[in-house]
Structure formats: structure tokens, C-alpha cells
C-alpha positions in Angstrom: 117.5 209.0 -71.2 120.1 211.2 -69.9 123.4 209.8 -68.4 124.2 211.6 -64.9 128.0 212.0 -64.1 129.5 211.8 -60.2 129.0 215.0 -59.2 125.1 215.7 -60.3 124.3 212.2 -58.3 126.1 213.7 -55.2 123.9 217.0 -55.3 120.8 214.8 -55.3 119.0 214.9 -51.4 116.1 213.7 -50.5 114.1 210.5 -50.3 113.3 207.8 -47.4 116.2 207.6 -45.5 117.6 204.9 -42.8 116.7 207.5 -39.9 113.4 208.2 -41.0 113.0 204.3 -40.7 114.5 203.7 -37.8 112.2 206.7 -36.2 109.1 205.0 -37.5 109.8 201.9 -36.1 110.5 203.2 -32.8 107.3 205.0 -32.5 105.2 201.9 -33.9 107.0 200.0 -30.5 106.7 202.6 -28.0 102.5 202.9 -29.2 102.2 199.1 -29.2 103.9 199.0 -25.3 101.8 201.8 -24.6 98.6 200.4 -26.1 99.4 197.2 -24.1 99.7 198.7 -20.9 96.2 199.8 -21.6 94.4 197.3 -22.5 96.6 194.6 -20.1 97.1 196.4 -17.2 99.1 194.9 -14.1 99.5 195.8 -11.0 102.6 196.8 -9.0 103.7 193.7 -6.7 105.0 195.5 -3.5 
């Protein structure tokens, strides 16, 4: 196994970042409101 020094680890990009999370989640939430409006639909109280 090789030993990697400071500078090689901060060339290294990629992977799953907090961003990439975060935009995940918010689409999972908008779909499941959207999903609900469907299938629960209520009417506007005027």
C-alpha cells in the first residue's frame, strides 16, 4: 500500500458530496408534496 502525502490528497475531486445530497433530498420532498397534492387534493376555501 502506498502512503499519500498532503498535497496528492488535496488534488483528489470527486465523489458524493454534501450538495449532491442536499439536492436529492430536496427533490425527494418537492415529488412527495407534489404526489400528495394529487392523490389528496383540496379545494380552495374562498
Amino acid at each position: 500500500m502506498k502512503k499519500i502525502n498532503e498535497n496528492t490528497l488535496e488534488r483528489i475531486t470527486g465523489g458524493f458530496s454534501v450538495w449532491a445530497a442536499l439536492g436529492i433530498v430536496s427533490i425527494v420532498i418537492f415529488l412527495s408534496g407534489v404526489l400528495s397534492g394529487i392523490v389528496h387534493p383540496k379545494a380552495c376555501n374562498e
